[in-house]
N, C-alpha and C positions, 0 to 999 in steps of 0.2 A: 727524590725517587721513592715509590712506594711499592711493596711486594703483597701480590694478592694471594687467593686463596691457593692457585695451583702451582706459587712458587716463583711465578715469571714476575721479574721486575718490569713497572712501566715508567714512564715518566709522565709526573702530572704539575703541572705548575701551581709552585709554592705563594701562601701570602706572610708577608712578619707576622707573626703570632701579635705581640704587644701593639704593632699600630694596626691589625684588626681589629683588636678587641676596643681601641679609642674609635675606630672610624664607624662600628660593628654599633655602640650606643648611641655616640652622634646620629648617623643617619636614621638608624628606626625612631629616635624620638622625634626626629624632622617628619618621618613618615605617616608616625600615630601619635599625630599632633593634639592633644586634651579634645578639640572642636572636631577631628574625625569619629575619635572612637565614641565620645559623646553621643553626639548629632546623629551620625553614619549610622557605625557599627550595633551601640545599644537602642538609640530611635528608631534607623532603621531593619537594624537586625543584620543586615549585611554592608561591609566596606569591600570594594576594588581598587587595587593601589599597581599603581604600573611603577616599573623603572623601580622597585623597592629595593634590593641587594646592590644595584648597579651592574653594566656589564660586565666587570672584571670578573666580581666575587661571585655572579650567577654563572657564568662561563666556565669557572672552576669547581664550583658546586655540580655541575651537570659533569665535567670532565672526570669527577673521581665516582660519581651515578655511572656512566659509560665504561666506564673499566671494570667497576665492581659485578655490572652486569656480562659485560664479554667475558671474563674470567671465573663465573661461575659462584661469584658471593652474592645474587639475589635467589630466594626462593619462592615456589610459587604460592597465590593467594592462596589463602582456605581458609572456609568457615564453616562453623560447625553451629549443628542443631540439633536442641533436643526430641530423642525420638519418641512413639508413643507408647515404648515399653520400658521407659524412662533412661535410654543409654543415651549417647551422641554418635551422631553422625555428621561426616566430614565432608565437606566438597570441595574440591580444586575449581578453580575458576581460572579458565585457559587465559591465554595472552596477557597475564597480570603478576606481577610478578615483587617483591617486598621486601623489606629488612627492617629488621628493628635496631637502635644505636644504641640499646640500653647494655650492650656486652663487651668490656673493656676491649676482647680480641678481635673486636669487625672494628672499634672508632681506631685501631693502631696502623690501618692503613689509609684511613682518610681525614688527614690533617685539616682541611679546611671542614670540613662537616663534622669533627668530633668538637673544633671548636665551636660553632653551630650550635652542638648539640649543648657544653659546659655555659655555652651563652644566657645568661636571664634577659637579656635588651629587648624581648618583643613581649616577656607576660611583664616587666618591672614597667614599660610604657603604659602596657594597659592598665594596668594595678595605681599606675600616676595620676591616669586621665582618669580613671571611674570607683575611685577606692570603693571597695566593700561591692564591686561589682562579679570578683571570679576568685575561687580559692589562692590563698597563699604560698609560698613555699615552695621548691626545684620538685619536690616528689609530686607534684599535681602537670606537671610538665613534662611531654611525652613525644617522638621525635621519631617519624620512620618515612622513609624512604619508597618508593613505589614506582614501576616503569608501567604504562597498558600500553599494547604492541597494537591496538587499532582490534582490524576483524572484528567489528562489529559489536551490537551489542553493549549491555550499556550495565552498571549498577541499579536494582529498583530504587523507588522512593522511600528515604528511611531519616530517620535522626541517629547522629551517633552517640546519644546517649539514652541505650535501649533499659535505663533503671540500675538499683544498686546491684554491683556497687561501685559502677562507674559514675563517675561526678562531672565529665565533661561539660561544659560550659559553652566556649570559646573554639572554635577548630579555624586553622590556617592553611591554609594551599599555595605553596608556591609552582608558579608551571616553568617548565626550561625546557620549551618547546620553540626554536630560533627559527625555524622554517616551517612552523603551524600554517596553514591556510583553509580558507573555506572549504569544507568538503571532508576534510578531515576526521571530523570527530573531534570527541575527547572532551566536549562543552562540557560544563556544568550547568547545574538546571537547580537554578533556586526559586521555593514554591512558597513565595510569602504569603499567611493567614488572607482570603481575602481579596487579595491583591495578585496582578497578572504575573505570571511566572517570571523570570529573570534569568539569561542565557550569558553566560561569561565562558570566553574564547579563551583556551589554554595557551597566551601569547607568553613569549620567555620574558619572562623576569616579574611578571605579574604576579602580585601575590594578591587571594581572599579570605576575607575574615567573617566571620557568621556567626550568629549563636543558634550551634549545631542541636540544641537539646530542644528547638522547641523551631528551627528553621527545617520546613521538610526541603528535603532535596536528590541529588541521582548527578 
């Protein structure tokens, strides 16, 4: 049982912490296997990996997503830009909604995604298969949460590493969308150098991997 922001206990199903964390390295090194992130990810600049978490652990990752959001612990987007009188300016961006895992008091109610978040299994895979490919270390590894409600509209074309002194590399997407269908929404849109765009369907348990500093996309 975990208590959220406004107090109400819910129930969200539990995994053993200790044979996560075996099952949790086992399967991502199966997944980001030396020959994906190689080949794939750094050749081609983008990997798509289905069935990656497995149903159980995506199922329960979405379930403590679901609660966090009905009980009032996501907040909405916003981004900010410099204005021309050198202040910032903020915009909310409707039907988008976020949380960052980096605040001991949000990972204390979501047991399966704070382990998630304490996990190295998905940057120590890629650091295996591509040494001297992406920064070192847990402080270059960054972990937030995100619901879009649809209504239209979409993010522009952008890289998410807009210079220092952010160092982004590497970005991952997982969807836990179980009843995604055409028509929907929600695609990704990757815009490789060159090369004809590439549309990836928010299917649940899908996870993608890109090198967001020099991959444009939306």
């Amino acid at each position: 049982m975990s208590q959220f922001q406004d107090g109400k206990d819910v129930h969200v199903p539990r995994l053993d912490h200790g044979q996560a964390v075996l099952d949790d390295f086992a399967r991502v090194q199966e997944k980001l296997a030396p020959q994906v992130v190689q080949e794939r990810l750094f050749k081609d600049g983008y990997v798509v990996i289905d069935d990656f978490w497995g149903a159980e652990r995506a199922a329960i990752y979405r379930s403590e997503i679901h609660h966090l959001l009905e009980h009032g612990g996501m907040l909405p987007n916003r981004t900010q830009f410099a204005s021309a009188s050198g202040g910032v300016m903020q915009a909310t961006k409707p039907h988008i909604y976020e949380l960052d895992l980096h605040h001991d008091h949000v990972r204390a109610s979501l047991p399966a995604l704070a382990a998630l978040f304490q996990s190295t299994a998905v940057p120590d895979a890629i650091r295996a298969a591509a040494p001297g490919q992406v920064l070192s270390g847990p402080r270059h590894v960054t972990l937030k949460l995100q619901v879009n409600e649809g209504n239209g509209g979409c993010f522009p074309a952008h890289y998410d590493n807009p210079g220092a002194p952010n160092k982004r590399r590497v970005t991952m997407l997982t969807y836990l969308n179980p009843e995604w269908k055409d028509g929907d929404g929600g695609e990704l849109q990757l815009l490789p150098f060159l090369s004809e765009p590439v549309l990836v369907q928010p299917v649940m348990d899908r996870a993608v991997f890109f090198l967001s500093d020099v991959m444009l996309h939306r």
